[in-house]
VOKE-671189 format. One record per residue: residue in one letter; x, y, z of N, C-alpha, C, CB in turn. Coordinates in steps of 0.2 Angstrom, whole numbers, plus 5000, padded with zeros to 4 digits. Glycine has a CB too. Example, Ala and Ser with C-alpha at 12.3 -4.5 7.8 and 13.67 -1.06 7.14 Angstrom:
% residues 2
A506649725039506249785039506649845039505749785045;S506449895035506849955036506450005039507049975029;
END
This chain:
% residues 599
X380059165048379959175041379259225041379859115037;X379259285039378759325038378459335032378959365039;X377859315032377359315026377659365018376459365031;X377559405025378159485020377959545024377759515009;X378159605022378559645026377659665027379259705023;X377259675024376559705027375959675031376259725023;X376159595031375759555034376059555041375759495031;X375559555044375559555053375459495057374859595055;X375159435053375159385058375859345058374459325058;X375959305064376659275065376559195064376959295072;X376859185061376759085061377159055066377059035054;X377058985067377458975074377958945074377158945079;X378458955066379158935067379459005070379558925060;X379059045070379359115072379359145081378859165067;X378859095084379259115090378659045093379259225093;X378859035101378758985104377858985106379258975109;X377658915107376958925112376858985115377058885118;X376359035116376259095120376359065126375659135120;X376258995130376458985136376958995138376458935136;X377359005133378359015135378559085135378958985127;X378359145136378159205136378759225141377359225138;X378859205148379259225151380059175149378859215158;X379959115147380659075145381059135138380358985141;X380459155135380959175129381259235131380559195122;X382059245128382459305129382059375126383159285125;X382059405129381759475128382559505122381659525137;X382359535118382959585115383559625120382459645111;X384259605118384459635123384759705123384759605125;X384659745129384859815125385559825129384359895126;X386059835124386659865126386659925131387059875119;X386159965131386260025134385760035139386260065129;X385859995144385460015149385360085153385459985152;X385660115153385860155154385860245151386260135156;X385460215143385160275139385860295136384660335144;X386560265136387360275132387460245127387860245135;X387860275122387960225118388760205119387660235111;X388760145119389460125121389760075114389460065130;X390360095113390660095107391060015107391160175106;X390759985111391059915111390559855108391359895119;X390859825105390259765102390259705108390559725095;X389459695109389259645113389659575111388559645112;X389859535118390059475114389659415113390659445117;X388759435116388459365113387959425110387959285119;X387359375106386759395105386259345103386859435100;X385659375104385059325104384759345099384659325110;X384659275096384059285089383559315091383759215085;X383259385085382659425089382159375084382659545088;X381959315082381659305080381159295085381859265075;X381459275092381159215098380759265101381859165105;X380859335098380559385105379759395103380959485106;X379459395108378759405103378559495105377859345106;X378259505098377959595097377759605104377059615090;X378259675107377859695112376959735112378259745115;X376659715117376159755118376459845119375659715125;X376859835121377059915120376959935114377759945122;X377359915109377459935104376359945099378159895101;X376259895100375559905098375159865104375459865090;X374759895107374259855111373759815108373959895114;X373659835101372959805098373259755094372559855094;X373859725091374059685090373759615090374459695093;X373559595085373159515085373759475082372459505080;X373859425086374259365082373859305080374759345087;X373759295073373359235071373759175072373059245065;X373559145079373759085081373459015078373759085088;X373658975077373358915074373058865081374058865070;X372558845078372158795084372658765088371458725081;X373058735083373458685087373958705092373758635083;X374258785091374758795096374258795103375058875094;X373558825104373158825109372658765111372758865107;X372858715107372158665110372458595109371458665105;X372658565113372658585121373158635123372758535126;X372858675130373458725128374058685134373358815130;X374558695131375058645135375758685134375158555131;X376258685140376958725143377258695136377358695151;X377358705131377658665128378358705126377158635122;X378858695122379658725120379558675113380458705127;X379458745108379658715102380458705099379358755098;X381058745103381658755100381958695106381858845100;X382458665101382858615106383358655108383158545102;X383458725102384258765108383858835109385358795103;X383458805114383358895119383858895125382358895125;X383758945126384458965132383658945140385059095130;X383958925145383858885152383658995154384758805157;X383558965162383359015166383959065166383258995173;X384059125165384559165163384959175171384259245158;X385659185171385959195177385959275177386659165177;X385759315184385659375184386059385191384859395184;X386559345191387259375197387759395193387559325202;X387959455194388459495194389159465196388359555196;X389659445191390359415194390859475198390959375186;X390659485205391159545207391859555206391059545214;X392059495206392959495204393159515197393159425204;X392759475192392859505183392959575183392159485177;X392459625188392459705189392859725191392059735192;X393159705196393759715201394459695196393759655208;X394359655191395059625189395559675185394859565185;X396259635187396659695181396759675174397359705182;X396059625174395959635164395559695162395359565159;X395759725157395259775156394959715152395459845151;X394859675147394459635142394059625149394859555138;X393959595153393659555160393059615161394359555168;X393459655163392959725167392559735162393359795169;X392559745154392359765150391459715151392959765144;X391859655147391659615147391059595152392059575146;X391059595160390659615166390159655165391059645170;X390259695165389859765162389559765157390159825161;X389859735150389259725147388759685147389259725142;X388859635153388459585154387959605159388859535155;X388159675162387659705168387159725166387859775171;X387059755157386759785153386059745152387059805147;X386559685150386159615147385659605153386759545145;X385959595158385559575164384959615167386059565168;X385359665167384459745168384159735163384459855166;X384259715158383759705152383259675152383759695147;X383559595155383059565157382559565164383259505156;X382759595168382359595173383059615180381959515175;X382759615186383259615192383759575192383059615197;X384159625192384859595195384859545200385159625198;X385159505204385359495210385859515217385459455208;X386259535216386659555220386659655214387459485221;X386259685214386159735211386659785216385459765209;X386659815223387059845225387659805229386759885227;X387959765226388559745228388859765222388659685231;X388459755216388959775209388959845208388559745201;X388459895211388559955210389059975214388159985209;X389159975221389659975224390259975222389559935228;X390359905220390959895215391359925211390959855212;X390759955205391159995201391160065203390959985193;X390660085207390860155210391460155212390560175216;X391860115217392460095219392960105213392460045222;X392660065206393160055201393160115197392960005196;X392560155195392660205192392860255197392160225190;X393060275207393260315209393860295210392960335213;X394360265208394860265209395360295204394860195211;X395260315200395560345193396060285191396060425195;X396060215191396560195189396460195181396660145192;X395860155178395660185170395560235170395160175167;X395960245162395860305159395860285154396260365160;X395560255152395360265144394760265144395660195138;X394460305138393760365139393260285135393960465131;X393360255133392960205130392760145136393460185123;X393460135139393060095145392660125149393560055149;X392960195154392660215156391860225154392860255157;X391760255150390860245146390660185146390760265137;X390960125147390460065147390360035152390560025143;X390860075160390960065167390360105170391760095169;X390460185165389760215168389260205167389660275168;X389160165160388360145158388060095161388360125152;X388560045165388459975168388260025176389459905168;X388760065181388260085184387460125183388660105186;X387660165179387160205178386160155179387360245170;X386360095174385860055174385560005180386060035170;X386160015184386059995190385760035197386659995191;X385660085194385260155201384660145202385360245200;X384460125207383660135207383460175213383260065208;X383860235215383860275220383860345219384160265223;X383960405223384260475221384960465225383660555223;X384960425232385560435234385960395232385560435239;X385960325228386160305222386560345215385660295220;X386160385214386260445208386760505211385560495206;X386660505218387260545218388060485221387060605225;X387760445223388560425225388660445219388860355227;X388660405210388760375205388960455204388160335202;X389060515205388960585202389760635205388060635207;X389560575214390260605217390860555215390160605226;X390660495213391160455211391460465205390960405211;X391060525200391560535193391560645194390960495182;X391660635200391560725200392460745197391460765211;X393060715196393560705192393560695185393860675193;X392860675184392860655176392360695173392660575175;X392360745169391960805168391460755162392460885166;X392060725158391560685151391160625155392160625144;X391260605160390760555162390160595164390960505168;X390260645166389660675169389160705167389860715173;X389760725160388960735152388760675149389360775142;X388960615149388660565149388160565153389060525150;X388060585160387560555166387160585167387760535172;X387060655163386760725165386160715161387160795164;X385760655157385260655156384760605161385360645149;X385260535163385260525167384760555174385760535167;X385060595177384860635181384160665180385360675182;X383960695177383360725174382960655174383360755164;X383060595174382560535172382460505182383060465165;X383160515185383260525193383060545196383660545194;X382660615192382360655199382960715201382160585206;X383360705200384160725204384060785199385160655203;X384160865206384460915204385160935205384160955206;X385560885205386460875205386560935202386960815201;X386460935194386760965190386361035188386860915185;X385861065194385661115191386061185190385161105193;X386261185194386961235193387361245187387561225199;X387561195187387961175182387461195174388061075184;X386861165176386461185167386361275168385461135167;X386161285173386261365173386761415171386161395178;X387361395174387861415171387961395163388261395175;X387861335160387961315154387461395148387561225155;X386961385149386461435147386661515147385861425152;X387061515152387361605152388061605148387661635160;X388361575146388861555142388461595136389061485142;X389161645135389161665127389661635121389261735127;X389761595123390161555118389861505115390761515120;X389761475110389161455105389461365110389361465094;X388961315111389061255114388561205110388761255121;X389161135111388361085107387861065107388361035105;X387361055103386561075103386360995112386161045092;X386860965109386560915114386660925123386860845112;X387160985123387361005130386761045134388061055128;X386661095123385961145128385061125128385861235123;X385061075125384661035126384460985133384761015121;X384860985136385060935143384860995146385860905144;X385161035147385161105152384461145151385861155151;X384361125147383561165144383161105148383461175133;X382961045145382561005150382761005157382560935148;X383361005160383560995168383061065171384661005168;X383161125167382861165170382161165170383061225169;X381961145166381061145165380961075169380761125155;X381461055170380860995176381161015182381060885175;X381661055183381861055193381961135193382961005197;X381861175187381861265190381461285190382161335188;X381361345193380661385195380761455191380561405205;X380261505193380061545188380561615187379361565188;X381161585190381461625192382261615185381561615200;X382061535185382561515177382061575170382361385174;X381461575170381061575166381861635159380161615170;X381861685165381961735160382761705157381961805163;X383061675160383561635154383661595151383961635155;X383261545151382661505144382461565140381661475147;X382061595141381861645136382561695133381361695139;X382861695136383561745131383861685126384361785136;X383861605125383961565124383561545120384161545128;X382761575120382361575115382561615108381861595117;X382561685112382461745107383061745104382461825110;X383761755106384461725104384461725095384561645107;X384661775089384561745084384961715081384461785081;X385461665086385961625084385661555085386461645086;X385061535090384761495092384761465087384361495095;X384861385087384661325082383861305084385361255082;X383561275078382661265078382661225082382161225072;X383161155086382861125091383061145095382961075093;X383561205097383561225104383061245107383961265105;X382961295102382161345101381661315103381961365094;X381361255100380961235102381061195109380761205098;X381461165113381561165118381461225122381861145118;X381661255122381761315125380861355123382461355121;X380761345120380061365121379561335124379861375117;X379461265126379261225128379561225135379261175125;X380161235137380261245143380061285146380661245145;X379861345143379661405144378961395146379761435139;X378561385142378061385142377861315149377761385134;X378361275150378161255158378261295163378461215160;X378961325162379061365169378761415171379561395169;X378361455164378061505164377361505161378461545160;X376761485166376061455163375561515161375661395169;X375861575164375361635160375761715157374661665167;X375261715154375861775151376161775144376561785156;X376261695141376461675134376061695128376461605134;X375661725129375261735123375661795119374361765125;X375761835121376061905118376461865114376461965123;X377061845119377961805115377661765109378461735122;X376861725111376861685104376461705098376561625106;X376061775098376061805093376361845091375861825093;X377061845094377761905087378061835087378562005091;X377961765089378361735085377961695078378561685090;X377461725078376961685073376561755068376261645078;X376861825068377061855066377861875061376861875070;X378361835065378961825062379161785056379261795066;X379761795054379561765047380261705051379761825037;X380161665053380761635058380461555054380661665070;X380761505053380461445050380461415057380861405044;X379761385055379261335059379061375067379861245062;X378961445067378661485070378061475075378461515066;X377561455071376761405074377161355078376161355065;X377561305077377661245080378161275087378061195075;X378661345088378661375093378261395101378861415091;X377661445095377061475097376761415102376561495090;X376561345098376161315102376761275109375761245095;X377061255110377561245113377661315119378161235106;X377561385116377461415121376661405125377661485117;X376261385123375361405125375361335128374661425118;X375761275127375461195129375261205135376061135129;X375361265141375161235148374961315148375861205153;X374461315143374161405145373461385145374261475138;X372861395145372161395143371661455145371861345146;X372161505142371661585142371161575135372361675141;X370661625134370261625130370661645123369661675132;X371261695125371861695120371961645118372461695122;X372461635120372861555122372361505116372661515133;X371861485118371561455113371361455107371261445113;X371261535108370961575101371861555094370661705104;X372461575099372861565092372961495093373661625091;X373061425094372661365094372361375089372161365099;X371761375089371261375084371661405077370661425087;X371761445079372161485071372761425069372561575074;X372861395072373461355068373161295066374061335073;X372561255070372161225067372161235061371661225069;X371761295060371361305053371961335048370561375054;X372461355050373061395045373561365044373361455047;X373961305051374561305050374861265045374861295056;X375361215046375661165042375361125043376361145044;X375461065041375061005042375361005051375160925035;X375860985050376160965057376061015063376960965057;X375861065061375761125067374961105068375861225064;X374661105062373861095063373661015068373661075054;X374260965068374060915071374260905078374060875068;X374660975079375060985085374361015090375861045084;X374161075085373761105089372961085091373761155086;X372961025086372261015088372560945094371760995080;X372960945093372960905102373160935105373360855103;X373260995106373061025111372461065113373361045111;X372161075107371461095106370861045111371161095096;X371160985109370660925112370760945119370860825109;X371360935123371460945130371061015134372160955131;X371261075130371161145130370361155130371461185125;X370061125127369461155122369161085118369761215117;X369061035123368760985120368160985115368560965126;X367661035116366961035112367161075106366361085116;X367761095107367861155101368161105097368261235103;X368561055098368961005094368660945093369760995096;X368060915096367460895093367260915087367160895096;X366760975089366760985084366961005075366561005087;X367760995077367860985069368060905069368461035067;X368060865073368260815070368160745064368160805075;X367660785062367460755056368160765050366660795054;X368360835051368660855045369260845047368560925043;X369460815054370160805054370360735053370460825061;X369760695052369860625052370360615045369160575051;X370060675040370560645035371460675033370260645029;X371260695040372160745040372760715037372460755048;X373260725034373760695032374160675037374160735026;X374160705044374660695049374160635054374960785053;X374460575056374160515058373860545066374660455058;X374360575069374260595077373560645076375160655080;X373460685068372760735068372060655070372560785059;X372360635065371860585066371760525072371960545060;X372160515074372060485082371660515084372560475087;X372060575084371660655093370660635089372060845090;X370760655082370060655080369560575083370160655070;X369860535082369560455083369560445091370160395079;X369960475094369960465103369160495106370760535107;X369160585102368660615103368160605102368660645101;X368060555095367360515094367160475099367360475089;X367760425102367760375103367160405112368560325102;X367160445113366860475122366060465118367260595127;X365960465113365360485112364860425112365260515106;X364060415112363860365111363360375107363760345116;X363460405101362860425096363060385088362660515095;X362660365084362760335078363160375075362060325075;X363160455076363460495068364060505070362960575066;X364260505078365060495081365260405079365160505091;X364860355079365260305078365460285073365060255079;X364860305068365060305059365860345056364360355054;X365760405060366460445058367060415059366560505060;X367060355066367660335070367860295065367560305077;X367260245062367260185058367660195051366360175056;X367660275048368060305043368660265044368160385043;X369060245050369760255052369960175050369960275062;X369360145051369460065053369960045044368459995056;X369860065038370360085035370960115035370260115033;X371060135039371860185038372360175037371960205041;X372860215031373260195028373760165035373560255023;X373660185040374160175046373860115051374260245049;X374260085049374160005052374060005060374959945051;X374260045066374260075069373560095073374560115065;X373460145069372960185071372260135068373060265067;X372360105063371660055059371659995065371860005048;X372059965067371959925073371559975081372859875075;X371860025082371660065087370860055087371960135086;X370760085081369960095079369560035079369760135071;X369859985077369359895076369459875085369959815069;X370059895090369759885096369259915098370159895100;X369159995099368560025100367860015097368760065100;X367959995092367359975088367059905092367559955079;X367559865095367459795099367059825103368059745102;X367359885108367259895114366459915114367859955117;X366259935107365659995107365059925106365660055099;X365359895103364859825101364659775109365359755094;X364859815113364759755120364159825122365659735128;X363959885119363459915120362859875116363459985119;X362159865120361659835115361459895109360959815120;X361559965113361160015108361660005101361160105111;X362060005101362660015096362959935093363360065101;X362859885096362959845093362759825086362959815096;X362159835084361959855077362259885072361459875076;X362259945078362659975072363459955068362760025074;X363759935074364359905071364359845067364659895075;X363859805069364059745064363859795055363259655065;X363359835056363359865049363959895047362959915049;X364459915052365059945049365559915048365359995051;X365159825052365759765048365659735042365859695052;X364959735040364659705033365159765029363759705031;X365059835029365259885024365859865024365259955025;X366259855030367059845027367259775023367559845034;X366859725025367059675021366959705015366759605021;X366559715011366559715005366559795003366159685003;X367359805006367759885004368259864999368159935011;X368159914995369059894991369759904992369159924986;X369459945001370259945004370459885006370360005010;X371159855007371059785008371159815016371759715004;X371359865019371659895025370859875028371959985025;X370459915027369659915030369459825028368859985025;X369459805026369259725025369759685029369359705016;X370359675029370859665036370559655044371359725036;X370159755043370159735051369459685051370059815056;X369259725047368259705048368159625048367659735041;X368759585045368959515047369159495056369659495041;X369459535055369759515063369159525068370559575066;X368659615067368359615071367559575071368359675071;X367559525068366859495065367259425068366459505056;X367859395072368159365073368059365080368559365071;X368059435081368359445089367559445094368759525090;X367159465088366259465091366059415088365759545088;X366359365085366059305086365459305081365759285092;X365059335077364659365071364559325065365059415068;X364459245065364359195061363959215054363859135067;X363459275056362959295051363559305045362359365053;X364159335046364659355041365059295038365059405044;X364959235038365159175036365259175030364959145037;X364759195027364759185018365059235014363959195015;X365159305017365559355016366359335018365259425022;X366459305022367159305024367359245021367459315031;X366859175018367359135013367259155008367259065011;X367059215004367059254998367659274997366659304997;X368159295003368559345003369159285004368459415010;X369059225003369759195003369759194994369859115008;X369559214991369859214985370059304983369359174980;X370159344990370359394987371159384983370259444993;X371159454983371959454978372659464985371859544971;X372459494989372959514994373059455001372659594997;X373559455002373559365009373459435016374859285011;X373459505016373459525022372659475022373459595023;X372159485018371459465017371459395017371159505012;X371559355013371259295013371759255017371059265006;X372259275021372359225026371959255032373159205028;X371959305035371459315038370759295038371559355039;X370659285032369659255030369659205034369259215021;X370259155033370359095034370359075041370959065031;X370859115044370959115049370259115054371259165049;X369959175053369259195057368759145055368959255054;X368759095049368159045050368258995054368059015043;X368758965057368858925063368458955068369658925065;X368159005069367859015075367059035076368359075077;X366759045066366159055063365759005065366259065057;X365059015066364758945064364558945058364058915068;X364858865056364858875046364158825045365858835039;X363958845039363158795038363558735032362358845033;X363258685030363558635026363958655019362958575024;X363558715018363658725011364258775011362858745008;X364458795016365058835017365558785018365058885023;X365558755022365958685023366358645019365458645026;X365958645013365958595007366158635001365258555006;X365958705002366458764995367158765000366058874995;X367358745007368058755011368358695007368058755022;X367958635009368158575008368458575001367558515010;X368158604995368358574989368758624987367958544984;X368858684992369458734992370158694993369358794997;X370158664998370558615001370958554995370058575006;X370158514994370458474988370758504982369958454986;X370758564979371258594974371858604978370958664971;X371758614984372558654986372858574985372658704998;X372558524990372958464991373158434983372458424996;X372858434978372958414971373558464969372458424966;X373558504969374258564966374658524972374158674966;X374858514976375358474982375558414980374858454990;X375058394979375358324976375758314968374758274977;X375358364965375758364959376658384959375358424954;X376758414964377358464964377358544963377658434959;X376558544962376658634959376758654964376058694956;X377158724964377258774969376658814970377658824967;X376558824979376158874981376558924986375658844985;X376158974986376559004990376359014998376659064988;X376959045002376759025010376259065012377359045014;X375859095010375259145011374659105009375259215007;X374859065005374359005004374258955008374458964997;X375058915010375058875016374658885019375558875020;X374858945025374558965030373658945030374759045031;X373358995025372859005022372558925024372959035015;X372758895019372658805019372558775025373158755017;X373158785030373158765037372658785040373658785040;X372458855041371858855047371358825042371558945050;X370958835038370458795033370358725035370658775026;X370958695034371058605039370858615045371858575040;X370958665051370758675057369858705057371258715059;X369858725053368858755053368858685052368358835046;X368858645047368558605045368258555051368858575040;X368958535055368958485058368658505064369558455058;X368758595065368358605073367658605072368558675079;X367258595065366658595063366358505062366858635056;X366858475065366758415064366558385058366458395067;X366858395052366558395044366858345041366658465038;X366758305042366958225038367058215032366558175039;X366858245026366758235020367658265018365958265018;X367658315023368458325021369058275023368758395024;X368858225026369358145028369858145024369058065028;X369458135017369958105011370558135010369658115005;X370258215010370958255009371358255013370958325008;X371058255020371658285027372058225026371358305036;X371858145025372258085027372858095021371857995026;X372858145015373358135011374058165014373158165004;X373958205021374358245023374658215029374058305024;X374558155031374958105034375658065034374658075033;X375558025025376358015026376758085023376757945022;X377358065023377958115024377858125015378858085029;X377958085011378058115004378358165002377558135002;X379158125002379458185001379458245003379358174998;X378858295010378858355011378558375005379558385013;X378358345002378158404996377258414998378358364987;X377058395004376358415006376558495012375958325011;X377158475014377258545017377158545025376458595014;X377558555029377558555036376958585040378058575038;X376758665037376158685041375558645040375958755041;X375358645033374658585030374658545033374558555024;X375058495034375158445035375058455045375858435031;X375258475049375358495054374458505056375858555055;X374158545053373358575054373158525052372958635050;X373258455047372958415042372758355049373558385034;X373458335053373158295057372858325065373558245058;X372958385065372458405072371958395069372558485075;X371658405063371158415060370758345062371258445053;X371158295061371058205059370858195067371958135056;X371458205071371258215080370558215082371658285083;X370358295079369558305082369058265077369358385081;X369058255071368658215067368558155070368958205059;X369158125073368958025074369358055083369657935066;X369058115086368858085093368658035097368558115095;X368958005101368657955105368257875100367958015110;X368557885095368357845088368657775090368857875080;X369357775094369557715095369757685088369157685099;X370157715083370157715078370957665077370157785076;X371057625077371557595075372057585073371457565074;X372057595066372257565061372357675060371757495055;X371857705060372257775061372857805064371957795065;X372657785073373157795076373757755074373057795082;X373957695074374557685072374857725065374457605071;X374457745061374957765056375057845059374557765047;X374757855063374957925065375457925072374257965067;X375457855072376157855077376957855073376157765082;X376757805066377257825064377757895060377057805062;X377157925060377657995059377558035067377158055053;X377358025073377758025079378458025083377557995080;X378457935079379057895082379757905075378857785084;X379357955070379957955064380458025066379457955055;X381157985068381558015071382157975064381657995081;X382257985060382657955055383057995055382357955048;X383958005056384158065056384358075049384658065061;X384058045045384258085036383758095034384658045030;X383158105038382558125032382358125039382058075024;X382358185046381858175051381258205050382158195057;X380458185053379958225053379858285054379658205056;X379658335054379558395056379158375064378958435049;X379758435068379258415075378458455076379758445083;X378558485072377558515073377358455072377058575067;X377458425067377058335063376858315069377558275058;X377758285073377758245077376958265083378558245081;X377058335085376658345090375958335087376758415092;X375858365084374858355082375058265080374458425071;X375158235077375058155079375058135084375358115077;X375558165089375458145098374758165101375858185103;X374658225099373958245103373658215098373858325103;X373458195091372958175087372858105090372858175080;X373558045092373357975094372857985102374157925095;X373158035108372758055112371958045112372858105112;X371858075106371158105105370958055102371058175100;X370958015100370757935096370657885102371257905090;X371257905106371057845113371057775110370057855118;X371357755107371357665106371857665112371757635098;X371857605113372257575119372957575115371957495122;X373057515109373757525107374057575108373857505102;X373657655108374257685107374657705112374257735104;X374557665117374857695123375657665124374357665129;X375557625121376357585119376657625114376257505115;X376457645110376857695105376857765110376457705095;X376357795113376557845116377157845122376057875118;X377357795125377757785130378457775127377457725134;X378557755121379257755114379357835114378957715103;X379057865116379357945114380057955117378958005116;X380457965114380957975120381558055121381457915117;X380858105119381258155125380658155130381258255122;X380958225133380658255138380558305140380858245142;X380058315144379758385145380358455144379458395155;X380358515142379658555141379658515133379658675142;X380058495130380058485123379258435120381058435121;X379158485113378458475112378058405112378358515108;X378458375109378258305107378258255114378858265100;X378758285120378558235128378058275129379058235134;X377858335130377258355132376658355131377358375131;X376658335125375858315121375958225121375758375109;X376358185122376358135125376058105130376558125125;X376258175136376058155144375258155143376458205151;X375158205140374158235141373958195136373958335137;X374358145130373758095127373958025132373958065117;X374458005135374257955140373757965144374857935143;X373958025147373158045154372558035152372958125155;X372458055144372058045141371657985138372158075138;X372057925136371757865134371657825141372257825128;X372057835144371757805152371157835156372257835157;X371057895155370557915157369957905153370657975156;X370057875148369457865145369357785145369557905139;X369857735149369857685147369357665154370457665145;X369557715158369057695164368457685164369057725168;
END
């Protein structure tokens, strides 16, 4: 369940313990092999379980709740996770005279590259080499999912060619695999793409686009000049063109300047974005000078083509404008701009970087709040940044106030405490669940403590009345209940004990969940009695018509732990699953635990 589509942190119905990282199914890709195969997969995995790759964002903060981490423990929140996945290939289903069988095999080869190595990887490619070289299929639809299953299979060049001599009868398999090959390393098909390129009969864009990259990564300067008739061509379509210019301008690293001034002269659309594509691998005084000119003239998109390459080519010269590219409309101007700052170590480069920590692009505003971290582990510059975390809090962008929460989180920055419980009564939850969040980690003084505490108390009163809150509020509540309790603040007891019994659910599973981690740390080592037993009860409350929420169950396991009475060791020994599932888990570490302490 997501906050909503612009909020970024994840809650932890939404995917498991970070411990479980290697258990969880990764997303599966039907197409290992870079095909698209026109058959529907017969399983699939919920992509709820996958967590955000660091590829996709490296800077990526997931605001976890204390309790997923403390203690941190192997735990499995889902009773139907799929077990260690089987990565052996059934050699017979490949072999068989079902087609359904064979089909079915192969899309399970996909499945299996996806997640990691195979097991018997070349006995399966073997196999269907044999299957695909035997011509006995011919239907064009299995075959594509026979060649996609091997293709994903090759981790070799002499690999790539069996796989090349085994469909040398099948001319469509082999436009299938001829991108393939480019990713192989394999010059198989370079003949083949040259010939393609002399052809005067018009061909589909994706055929001359293959044979255009095949030659820019495996021909020499001797392709050059037929790339370039494939440029000039006034029948050429824009993406051929621009391929073809960009190949060009690899094969051919001096001498482009001329070809890219009558193209930027021409009245030909997207001209500049040719030009540069011709110069990417030039750096004459030329060469830069028209650069430069597209900087300051072109499209926006040319303008932010060229100033990345300006940055490579001519570093000082695309410094120096970087001030004026921070506010470019195109995001890639503004990265190149914020990278360039980022080499510098002077006040009037860090302020300009700081522009970014705003940015409409979620993206790039996290990019900038990591480097802003990185700059703050300098002593000279660490002043300065906290200055450009006070400015952001109280910016009217919620984007700049977002990060400057995370980053006054991540530097640990206590002095901003009173600033960031101001900001849980902003208007936006990107912002005040993240306030909330970050004070769990602040040192808070009494009087912050006690404006949280009786923030609490309202939330807990609308709860008990029945009003509606919304889930951006939950959350928000829940870490609160966690600062309170890792603050050791007692005066909030009253409220967190109302989040104990079950009441109908109408107190809310996450509150409720933070409410007794929270009780856990308050009455540590308390030997609390009459506590823990009521917190055994929503433990052992397995009712199958009204069951407890198993987060509840867990933070009452770990909170009887943390109290260490002796009775609870009897109610902790009643639990009756088992490892990895969460409630046996946080059982074993509170028995270790009252023992340990009983000694």
């Amino acid at each position: 369940m997501m906050l909503s589509c612009s909020v970024q942190w994840e809650f932890f119905m939404r995917r498991p313990h970070r411990r479980n990282v290697a258990q969880r199914p990764r997303r599966q890709r039907l197409c290992g092999a870079g095909m698209a195969v026109a058959l529907v997969m017969p399983m699939a995995i919920c992509a709820r379980w996958t967590q955000p790759s660091k590829a996709e964002d490296p800077y990526h903060v997931v605001l976890l709740h204390a309790w997923e981490i403390d203690p941190d423990l192997p735990v499995q929140w889902y009773y139907f996770q799929p077990g260690e996945a089987n990565q052996h290939v059934d050699l017979e289903r490949l072999r068989s005279a079902s087609r359904q069988h064979r089909v079915e095999e192969a899309q399970q080869i996909l499945v299996k590259v996806g997640r990691g190595e195979v097991d018997n990887r070349e006995a399966a490619l073997h196999t269907l080499l044999d299957v695909l070289g035997n011509d006995e299929e011919t239907n064009r639809t299995v075959r594509t999912v026979l060649v996609s299953a091997a293709a994903s299979l090759v981790q070799s060049p002499a690999e790539a060619a069996a796989l090349w001599q085994a469909l040398e009868d099948d001319p469509h398999a082999q436009l299938l695999l001829e991108p393939r090959l480019i990713r192989w390393r394999s010059e198989m098909a370079i003949d083949r793409w040259r010939a393609r390129l002399q052809q005067a009969l018009p061909l589909p864009t994706e055929r001359l686009l293959v044979a255009i990259e095949g030659l820019a990564t495996f021909g020499s300067e001797a392709d050059a000049d037929l790339v370039e008739s494939v440029l000039l061509a006034e029948s050429t379509l824009l993406p051929v063109r621009l391929a073809a210019a960009e190949a060009l301008g690899s094969l051919r690293r001096e001498g482009g300047e001329q070809l890219a001034e009558q193209f930027l002269a021409s009245s030909l659309p997207h001209s500049g974005m040719v030009a540069l594509r011709l110069l990417a691998h030039h750096d004459s005084p030329r060469a830069v000078a028209l650069i430069q000119q597209l900087v300051d003239g072109g499209t926006a998109i040319e303008q932010a083509h060229a100033y990345s390459l300006l940055a490579n080519m001519a570093p000082e010269s695309a410094l120096a404008i970087a001030n004026r590219m921070l506010s470019h409309t195109e995001v890639a101007a503004r990265r190149q701009a914020a990278r360039l700052l980022d080499t510098q170590q002077d006040a009037t480069s860090l302020n300009q970087l700081a522009t970014l920590l705003g940015d409409r692009n979620v993206h790039l505003r996290r990019e900038v709040r990591e480097r802003l971290r990185r700059k703050a582990q300098n002593a000279n510059l660490q002043p300065l940044v906290d200055e450009i975390v006070a400015h952001f809090l109280a910016s009217e962008r919620f984007e700049g106030v977002e990060q400057a929460i995370v980053l006054a989180q991540q530097l640990r920055r206590s002095k901003f405490a009173a600033q960031v419980v101001q900001l849980l009564d902003h208007p936006r939850p990107e912002v005040f669940v993240r306030a909330a969040w970050c004070l769990q980690d602040l040192s808070l003084d009494p009087e912050l403590l006690e404006a949280i505490t009786k923030r609490l108390g309202e939330v807990t009163q609308r709860l008990e009345s029945g009003a509606q809150i919304s889930f951006d509020e939950e959350v928000a509540a829940a870490y609160l209940m966690e600062a309170v309790g890792k603050h050791g603040y007692r005066p909030a007891v009253p409220w967190l004990r109302k989040y104990i019994p079950k009441n109908g659910h109408k107190m809310r599973a996450l509150p409720r969940t933070s409410a007794i981690y929270a009780l856990g740390l308050l009455y540590q080592d308390s030997r609390d009695e009459a506590l823990a037993a009521q917190l055994a009860g929503r433990m052992l409350d397995d009712n199958p018509f009204d069951p407890e929420d198993t987060t509840v169950q867990y933070a009452a396991t770990i909170a009887i732990g943390r109290i260490a009475h002796a009775a609870g060791l009897e109610q902790l020994q009643r639990v009756p699953d088992e490892p990895p599932m969460a409630r046996a888990v946080a059982a074993r570490w509170a028995i270790e635990r009252i023992v340990s302490q009983a000694r």
